[in-house]
ZATIMAR-233225 format. One record per residue: residue in one letter; x, y, z of N, C-alpha, C, O in turn. Coordinates in steps of 0.1 Angstrom, whole numbers, plus 5000, padded with zeros to 4 digits. Each point is the difference from the previous one (the first is absolute). Layout:
REM ZATIMAR-233225
AXYZXYZXYZXYZ
...
END
This chain:
REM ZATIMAR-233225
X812475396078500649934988499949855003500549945010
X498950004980500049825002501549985000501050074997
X498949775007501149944999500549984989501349984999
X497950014991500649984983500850104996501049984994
X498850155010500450124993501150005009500950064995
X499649865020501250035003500949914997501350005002
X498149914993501149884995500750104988501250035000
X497850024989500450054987500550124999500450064990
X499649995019501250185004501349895008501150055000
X498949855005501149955003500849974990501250025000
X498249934992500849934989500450104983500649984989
X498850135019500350104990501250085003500850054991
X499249965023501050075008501349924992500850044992
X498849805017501549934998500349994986501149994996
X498050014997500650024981500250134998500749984989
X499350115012500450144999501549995009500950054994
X499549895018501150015008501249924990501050054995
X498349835004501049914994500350064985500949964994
X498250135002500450064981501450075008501149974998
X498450155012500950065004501449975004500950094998
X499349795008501349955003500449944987501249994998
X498149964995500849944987500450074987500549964990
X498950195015500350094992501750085005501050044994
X498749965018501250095008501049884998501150065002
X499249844996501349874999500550044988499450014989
X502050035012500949984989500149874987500349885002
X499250194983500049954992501449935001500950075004
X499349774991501249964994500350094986499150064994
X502049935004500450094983499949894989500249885001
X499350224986500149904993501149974994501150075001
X498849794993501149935000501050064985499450024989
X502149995012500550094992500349914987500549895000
X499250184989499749864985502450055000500850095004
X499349814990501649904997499949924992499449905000
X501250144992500349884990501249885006500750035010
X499349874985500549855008500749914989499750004988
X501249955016500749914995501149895008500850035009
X498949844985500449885008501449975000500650004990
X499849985021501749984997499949884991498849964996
X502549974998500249944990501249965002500650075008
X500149774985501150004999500250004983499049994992
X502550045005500150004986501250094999500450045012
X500350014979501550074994499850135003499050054995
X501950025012500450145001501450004992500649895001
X499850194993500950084992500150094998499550054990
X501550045022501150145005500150034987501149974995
X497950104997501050144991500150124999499050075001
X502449984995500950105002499850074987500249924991
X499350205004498950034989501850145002500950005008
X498750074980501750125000499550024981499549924992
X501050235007499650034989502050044993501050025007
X498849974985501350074989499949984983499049984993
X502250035003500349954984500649934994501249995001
X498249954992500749924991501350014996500550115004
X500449824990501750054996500749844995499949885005
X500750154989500649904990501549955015500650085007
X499449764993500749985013501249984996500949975008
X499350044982501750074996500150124990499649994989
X500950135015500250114988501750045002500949985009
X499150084981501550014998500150134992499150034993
X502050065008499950114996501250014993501050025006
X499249964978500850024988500650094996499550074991
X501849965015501350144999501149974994500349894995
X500450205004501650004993500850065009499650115003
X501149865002501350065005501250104993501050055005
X498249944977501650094990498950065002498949975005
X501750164987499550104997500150074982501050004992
X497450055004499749954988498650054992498949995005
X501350054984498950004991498949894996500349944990
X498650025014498949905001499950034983499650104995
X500849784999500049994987498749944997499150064996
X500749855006498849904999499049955010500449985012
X498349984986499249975016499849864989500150054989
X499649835010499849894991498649975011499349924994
X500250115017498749955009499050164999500350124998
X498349825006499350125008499649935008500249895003
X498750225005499549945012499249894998499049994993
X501549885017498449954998500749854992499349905000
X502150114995500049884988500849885014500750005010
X499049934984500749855012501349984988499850004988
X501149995018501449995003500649875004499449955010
X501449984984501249895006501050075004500350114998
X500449785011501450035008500850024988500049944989
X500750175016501150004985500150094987500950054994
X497249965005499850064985500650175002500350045011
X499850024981500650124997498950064999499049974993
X501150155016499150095001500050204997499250095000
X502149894999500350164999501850004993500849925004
X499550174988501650024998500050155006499050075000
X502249965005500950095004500650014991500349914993
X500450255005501150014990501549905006500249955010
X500350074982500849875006501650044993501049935002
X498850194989501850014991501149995012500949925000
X498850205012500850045005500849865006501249984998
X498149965008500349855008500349924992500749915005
X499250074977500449924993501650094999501049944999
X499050135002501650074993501049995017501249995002
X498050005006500949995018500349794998501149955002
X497949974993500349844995501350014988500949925002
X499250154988501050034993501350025007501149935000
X498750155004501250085007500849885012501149975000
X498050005007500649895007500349914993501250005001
X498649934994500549884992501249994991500749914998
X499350194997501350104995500950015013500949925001
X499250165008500849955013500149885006501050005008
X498349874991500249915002501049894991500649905004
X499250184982500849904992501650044998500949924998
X499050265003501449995002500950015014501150035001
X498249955008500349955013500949864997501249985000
X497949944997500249874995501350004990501049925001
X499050174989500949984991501650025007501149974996
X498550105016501450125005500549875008501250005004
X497849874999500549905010500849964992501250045003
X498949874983500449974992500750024997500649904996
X500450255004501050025001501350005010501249994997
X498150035014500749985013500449885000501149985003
X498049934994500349875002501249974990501249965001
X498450074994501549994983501350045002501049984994
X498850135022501350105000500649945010501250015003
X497549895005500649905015500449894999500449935009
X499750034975500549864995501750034994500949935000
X498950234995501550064996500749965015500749905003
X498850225006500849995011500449865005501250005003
X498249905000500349865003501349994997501150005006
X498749984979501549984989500750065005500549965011
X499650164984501150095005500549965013501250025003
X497649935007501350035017500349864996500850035009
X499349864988500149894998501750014995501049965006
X498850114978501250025000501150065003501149954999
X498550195008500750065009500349895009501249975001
X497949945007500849965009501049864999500749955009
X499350014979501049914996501750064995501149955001
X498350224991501550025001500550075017501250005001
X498450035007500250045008500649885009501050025007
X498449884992500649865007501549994993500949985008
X499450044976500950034995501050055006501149955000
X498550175007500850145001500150084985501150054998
X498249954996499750074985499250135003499750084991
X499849925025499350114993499450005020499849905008
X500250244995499950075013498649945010498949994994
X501349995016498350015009499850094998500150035012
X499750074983499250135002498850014989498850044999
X502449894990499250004984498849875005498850024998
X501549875008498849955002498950035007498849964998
X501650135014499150055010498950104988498849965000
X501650144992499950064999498549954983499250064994
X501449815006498949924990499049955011498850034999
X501649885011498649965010499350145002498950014996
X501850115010499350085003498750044991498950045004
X501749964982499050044987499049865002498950045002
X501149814998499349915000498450055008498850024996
X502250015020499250035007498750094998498849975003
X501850164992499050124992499249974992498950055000
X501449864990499749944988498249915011498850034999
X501749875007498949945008498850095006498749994999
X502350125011499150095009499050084983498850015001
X501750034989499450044990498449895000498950005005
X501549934988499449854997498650025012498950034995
X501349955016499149995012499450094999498849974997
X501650175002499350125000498750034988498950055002
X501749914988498949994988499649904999499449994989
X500649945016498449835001499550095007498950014994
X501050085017499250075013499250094991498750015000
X502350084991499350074985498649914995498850015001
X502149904995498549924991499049995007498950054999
X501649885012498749965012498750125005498849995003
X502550154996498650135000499450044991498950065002
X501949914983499450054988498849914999499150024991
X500949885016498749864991499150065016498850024996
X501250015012499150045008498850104994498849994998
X502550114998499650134994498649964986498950044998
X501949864996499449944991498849925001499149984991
X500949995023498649924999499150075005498849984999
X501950165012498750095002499450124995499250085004
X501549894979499650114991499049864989499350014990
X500949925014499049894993499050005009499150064996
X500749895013499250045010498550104999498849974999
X501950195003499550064994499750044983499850114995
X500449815000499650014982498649905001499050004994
X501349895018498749925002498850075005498949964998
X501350135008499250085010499450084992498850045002
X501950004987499450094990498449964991499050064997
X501749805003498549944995499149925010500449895005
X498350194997499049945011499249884997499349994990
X500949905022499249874997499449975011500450045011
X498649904987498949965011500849935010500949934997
X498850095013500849905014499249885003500549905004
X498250114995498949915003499049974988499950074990
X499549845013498649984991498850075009499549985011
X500350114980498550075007499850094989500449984989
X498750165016499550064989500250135007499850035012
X500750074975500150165001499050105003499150034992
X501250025022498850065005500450185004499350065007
X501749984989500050114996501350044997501049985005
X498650094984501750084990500050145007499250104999
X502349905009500450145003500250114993499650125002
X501249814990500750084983499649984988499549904996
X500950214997499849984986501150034992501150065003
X498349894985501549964987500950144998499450084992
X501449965010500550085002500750115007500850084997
X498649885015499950045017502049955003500849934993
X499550155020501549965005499449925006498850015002
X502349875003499949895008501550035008501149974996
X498550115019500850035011500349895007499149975008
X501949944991499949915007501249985006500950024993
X499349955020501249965006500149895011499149924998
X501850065013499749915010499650065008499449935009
X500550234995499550095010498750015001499350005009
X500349994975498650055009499249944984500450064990
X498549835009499649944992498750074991499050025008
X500750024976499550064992499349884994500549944990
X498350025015499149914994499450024986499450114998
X500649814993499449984988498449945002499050074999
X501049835004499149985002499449905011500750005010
X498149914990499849995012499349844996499350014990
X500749865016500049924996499649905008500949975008
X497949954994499549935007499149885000498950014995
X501449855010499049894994499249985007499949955011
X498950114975498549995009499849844998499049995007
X501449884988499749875001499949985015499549895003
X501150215009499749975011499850125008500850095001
X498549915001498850125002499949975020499649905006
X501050224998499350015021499350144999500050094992
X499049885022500050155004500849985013500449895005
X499750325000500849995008499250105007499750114997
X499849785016499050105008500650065009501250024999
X497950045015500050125013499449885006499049944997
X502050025012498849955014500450045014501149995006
X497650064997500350025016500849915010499849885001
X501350195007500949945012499449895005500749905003
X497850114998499549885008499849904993500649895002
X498250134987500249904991501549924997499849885001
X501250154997501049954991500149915008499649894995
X500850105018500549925011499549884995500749915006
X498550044987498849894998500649934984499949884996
X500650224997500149944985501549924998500950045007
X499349844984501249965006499950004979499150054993
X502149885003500349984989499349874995500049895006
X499450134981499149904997498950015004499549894996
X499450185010499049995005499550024987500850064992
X497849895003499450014990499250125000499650045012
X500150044979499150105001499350034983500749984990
X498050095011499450024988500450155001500150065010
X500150004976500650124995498450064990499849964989
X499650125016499150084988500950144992500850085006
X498949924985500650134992498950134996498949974994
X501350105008499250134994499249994987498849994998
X502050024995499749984988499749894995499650004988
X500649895019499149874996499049955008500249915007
X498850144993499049985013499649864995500349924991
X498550065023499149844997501249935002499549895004
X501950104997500749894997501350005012500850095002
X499149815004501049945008501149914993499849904993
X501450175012501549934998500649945012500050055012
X500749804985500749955013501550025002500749974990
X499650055017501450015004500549985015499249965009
X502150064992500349995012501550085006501050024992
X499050005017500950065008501650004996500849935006
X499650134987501849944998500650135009500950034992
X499250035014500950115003499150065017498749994999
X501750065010499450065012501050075004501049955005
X498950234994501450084999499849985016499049965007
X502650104997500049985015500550135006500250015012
X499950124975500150175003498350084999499150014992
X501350045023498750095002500050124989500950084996
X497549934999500050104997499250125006498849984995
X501250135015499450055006499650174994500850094996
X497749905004499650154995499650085014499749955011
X500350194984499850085008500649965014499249995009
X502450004993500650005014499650055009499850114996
X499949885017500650095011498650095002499950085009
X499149904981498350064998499149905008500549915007
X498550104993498949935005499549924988499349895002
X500950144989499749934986501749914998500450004989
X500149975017500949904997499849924996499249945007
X501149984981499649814995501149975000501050085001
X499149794999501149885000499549914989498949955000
X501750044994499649874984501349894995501250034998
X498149855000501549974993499749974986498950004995
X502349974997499649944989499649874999500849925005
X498050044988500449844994499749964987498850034997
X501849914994500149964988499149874999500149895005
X499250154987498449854999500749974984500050094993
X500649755002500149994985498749904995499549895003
X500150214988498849874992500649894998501249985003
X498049934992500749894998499649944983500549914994
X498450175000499750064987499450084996498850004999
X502150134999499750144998499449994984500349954990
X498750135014499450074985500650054991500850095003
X498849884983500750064991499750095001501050074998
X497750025005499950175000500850075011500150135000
X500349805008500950065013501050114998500949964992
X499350145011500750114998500950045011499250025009
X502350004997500450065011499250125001499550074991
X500549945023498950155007498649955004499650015011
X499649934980499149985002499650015015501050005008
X497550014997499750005013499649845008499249944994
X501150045012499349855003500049995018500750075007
X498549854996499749955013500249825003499449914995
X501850105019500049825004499149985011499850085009
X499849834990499249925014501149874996500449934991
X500050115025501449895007499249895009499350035010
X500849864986499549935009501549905003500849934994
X498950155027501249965008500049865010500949935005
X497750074995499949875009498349935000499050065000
X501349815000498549924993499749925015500949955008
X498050054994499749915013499049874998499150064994
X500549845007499249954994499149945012500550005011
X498449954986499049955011500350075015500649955010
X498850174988500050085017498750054997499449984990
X500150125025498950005000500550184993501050065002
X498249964993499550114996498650115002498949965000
X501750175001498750064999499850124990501150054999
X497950034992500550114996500850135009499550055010
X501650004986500950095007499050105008500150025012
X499050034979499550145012498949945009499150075004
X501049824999499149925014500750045008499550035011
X502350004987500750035015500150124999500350064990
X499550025023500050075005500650025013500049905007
X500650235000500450045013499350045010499050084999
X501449885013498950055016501250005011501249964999
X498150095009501449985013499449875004498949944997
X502250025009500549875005498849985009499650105004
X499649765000499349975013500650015012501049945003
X498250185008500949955010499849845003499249924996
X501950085016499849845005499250015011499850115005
X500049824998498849985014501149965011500849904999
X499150195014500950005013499349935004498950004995
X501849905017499449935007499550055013501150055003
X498149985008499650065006500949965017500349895004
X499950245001500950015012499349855007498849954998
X502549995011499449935012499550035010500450125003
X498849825005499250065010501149995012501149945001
X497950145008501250035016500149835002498949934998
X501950035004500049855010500449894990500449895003
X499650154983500549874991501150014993500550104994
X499949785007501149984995500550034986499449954991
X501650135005500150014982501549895001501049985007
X498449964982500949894995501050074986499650014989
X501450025015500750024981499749914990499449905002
X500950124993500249904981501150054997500550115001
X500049764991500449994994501150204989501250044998
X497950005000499950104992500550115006500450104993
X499649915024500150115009501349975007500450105007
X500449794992500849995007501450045002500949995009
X499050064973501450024997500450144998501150044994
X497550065014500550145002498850094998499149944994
X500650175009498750074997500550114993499550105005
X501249934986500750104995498850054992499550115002
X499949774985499150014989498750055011499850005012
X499450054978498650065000499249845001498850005002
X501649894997499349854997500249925012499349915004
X501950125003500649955008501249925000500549925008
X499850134977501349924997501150124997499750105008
X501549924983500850095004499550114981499950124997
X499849754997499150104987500950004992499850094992
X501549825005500550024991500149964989500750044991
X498349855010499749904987498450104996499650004988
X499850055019499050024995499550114988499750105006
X500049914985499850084988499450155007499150015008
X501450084987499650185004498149995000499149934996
X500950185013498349995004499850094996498950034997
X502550105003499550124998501750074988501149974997
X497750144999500950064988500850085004500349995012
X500150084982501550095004499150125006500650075009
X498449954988499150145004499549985015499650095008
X500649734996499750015009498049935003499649975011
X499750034975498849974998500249834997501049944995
X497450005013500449884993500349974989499350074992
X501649855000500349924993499049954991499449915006
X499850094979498849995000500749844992501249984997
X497949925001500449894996499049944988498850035000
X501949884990498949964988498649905002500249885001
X498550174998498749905012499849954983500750024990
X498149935013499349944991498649965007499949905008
X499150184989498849975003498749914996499250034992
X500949865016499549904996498049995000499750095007
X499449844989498950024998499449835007499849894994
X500150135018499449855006498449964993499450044990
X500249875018498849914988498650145004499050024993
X501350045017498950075002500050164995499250105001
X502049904994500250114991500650145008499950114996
X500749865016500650075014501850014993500649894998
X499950205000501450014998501149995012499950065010
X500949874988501449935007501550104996500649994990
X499750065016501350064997500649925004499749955011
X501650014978501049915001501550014999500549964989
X500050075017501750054997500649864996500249905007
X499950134975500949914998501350074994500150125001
X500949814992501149964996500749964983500649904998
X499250194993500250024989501449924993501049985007
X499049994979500649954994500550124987500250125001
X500049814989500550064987498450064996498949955005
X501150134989498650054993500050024983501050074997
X498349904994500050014986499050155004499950065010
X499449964975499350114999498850015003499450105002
X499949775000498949995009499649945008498849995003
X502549935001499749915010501249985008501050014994
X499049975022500949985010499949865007499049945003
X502250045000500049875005500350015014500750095005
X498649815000499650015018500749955003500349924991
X500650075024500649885005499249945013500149895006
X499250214996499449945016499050114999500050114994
X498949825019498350104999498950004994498950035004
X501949914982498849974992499849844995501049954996
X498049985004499749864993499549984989499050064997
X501349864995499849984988498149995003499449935008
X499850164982498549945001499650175006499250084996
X501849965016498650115006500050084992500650004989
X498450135015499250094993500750145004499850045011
X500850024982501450175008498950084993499249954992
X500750215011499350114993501050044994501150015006
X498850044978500850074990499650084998500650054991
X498250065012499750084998499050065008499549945009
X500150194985500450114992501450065010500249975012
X500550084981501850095005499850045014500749965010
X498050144992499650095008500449945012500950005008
X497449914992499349935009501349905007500349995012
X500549964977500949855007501450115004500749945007
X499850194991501050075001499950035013500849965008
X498050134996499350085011499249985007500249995012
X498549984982498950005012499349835000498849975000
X502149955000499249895002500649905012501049944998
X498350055013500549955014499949875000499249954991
X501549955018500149925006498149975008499450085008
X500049824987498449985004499050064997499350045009
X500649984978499450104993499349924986500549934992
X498250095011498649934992500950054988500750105001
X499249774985500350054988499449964990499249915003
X500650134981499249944998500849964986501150074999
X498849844991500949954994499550024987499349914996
X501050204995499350064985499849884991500649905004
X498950094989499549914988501750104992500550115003
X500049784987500750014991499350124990498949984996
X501650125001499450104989499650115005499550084993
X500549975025499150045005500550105008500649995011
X499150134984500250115009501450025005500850054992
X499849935020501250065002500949944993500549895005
X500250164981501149934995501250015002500849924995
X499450235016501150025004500949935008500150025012
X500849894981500449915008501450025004500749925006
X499850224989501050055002501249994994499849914991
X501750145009501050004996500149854997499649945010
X500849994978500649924992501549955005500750085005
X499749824993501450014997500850055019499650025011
X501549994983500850025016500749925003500249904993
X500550125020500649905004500249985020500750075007
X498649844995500049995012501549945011499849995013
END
């Protein structure tokens, strides 16, 4: 074999070896596509979203206390009403003839004083002159004793029947009373939203136990009265502003705000696994629609707290990982000196070398790390950064940073999966075109 032919089986060799080793080397992976978005500063606003109904924010429920034949209804449902106007008669004879009757005992109560008094101006005289002939000796102490004694009676009478009048005009005013009761008047300005009874019907009414006519409420001020979860509430104060949608009025937002935050639990399903906790809160428009109905269905978004110029990112950029460990410092060698710090000196109780009581939990009740909120950042070479930062208030698509993140960098927002589960710390990425493929950018809204 010439020497040419051994140069060219050498170089065939070594190009066949070198395919070989560069075939056997572990491919890098390809790089995983993420959608991306730049932190930002600008307004977050916490809101507190709670569904309920509509209801008129004063109602009043229109009864009698006599008892009675519903002679007349003068309203139906639905008509607006002044304070005052007359809206229904009760029969009313029996209680006119009980006003008779007293007043008649009152007058001759009165008349019987009149007399007494007539009979305590006799007696005067009389002991007067009794006791001049007695000074005489014309006439016995006995005979005068026996005139004061009548004076006296005559007075004790007197006293007793003013006490008469005083109960007959009682009597009298609480048989007027109820003759007023008889005829039903609006207590408020608002409008009639449902008739119990009809013209004809008994009207059971007493102080024991109350027999509603009808039912009366001013929709000129119109709340709903929502459900909000235990946690949420803690956040809503009185006055907080909020927009109100209604069911039945779609496309259209109403503003109102906060007047009422109940402070009694209402709890379903006790003592179950399905347990809730809710409280009430009352949202008042601040101009309710003339189509507005009590019952209606409606939804508040509570806005509880406004942040302005912070850094921001969209909410599902953050995600959970366990904590980094820290990097130990490596034992000293035989023969050298270990110097304490600062940090060591004041006890080795803690896992850090301090006693650990300032330090925030590492681990959960289960005993498993602690997992903590990262944010995975996208450097200029397109290599991801896991970043444990530090959350603020969150609106519905956006959370506010306090630390970890800088206004300008580049966090991954997506897809749910990829940024939830399987996307690591130094991991090629690749950054989707807007429109493009994974849109899954996951759960909406929340609260971090």
């Amino acid at each position: 074999m010439t020497k040419g032919r051994w140069i060219l089986a050498g170089l065939v060799v070594a190009l066949v070896g070198f395919a070989t080793v560069m075939g056997l080397r572990p491919k890098a992976p390809p790089p995983v596509e993420v959608t991306t978005s730049a932190a930002k500063k600008g307004t977050v606003t916490r809101v507190v979203t709670a569904a309920g109904h509509l209801q008129a924010r004063e109602t009043v429920k229109v009864s009698s206390n006599v008892t009675g034949d519903l002679l007349s209804l003068s309203v139906k449902e639905g008509d607006h009403v002044n304070r005052g106007q007359v809206l229904g008669q009760i029969d009313k004879r029996f209680y006119e003839t009980q006003v008779t009757q007293f007043r008649g005992a009152v007058a001759s109560a009165r008349a019987s004083i009149a007399q007494i008094e007539v009979a305590i101006e006799q007696d005067k005289r009389d002991v007067e002159r009794m006791r001049r002939l007695t000074d005489e000796r014309l006439a016995s102490a006995a005979e005068l004793d026996k005139l004061v004694t009548q004076l006296k009676m005559d007075e004790g009478r007197l006293a007793a029947q003013k006490e008469l009048v005083a109960q007959n005009v009682g009597q009298l005013e609480t048989a007027l009373y109820n003759l007023s009761r008889a005829t039903l008047t609006a207590p408020i300005d608002g409008t009639v939203l449902e008739l119990s009874h009809k013209v004809g019907e008994r009207i059971r009414g007493s102080d024991f136990s109350e027999d509603v006519v009808m039912l009366m409420g001013g929709l000129a001020d119109m709340e709903v009265k929502a459900e909000v979860g235990e946690h949420e509430v803690v956040a809503i104060h009185v006055g907080d502003d909020t927009a109100v949608e209604i069911d039945a009025i779609p496309d259209k937002q109403f503003k109102g705000h906060v007047v009422a935050v109940g402070k009694n639990a209402q709890i379903k399903n006790p003592g179950t696994d399905a347990e809730v906790t809710t409280f009430f809160v009352r949202v008042g428009l601040d101009v309710p629609p003339e189509s507005a109905l009590p019952g209606m269905s409606s939804a508040v978004s509570i806005s509880t707290a406004t942040h302005d110029n912070v850094v921001m990112i969209p909410i599902q950029a953050v995600t959970s990982r366990e904590a980094k460990k820290k990097e130990q410092k490596a034992a000293p060698r035989e023969g050298e000196i270990k110097v304490a710090d600062a940090t060591t000196t004041t006890g080795t109780s803690g896992t850090n070398g301090g006693d650990g009581k300032d330090d925030p939990p590492t681990k959960a009740a289960t005993g498993k790390p602690k997992p903590v909120k990262v944010v995975f950042v996208v450097d200029k070479d397109g290599v991801t950064q896991m970043r444990e930062v530090q959350t603020g208030i969150a609106s519905r698509t956006d959370v506010e940073v306090l630390s970890g993140i800088a206004e300008g960098e580049t966090v991954v927002d997506g897809p749910y999966r990829t940024l939830a589960r399987e996307l690591q710390e130094g991991q090629k990425v690749k950054p989707q075109k807007p429109g493009q493929g994974a849109g899954d950018k996951g759960p909406q809204g929340g609260r971090s």
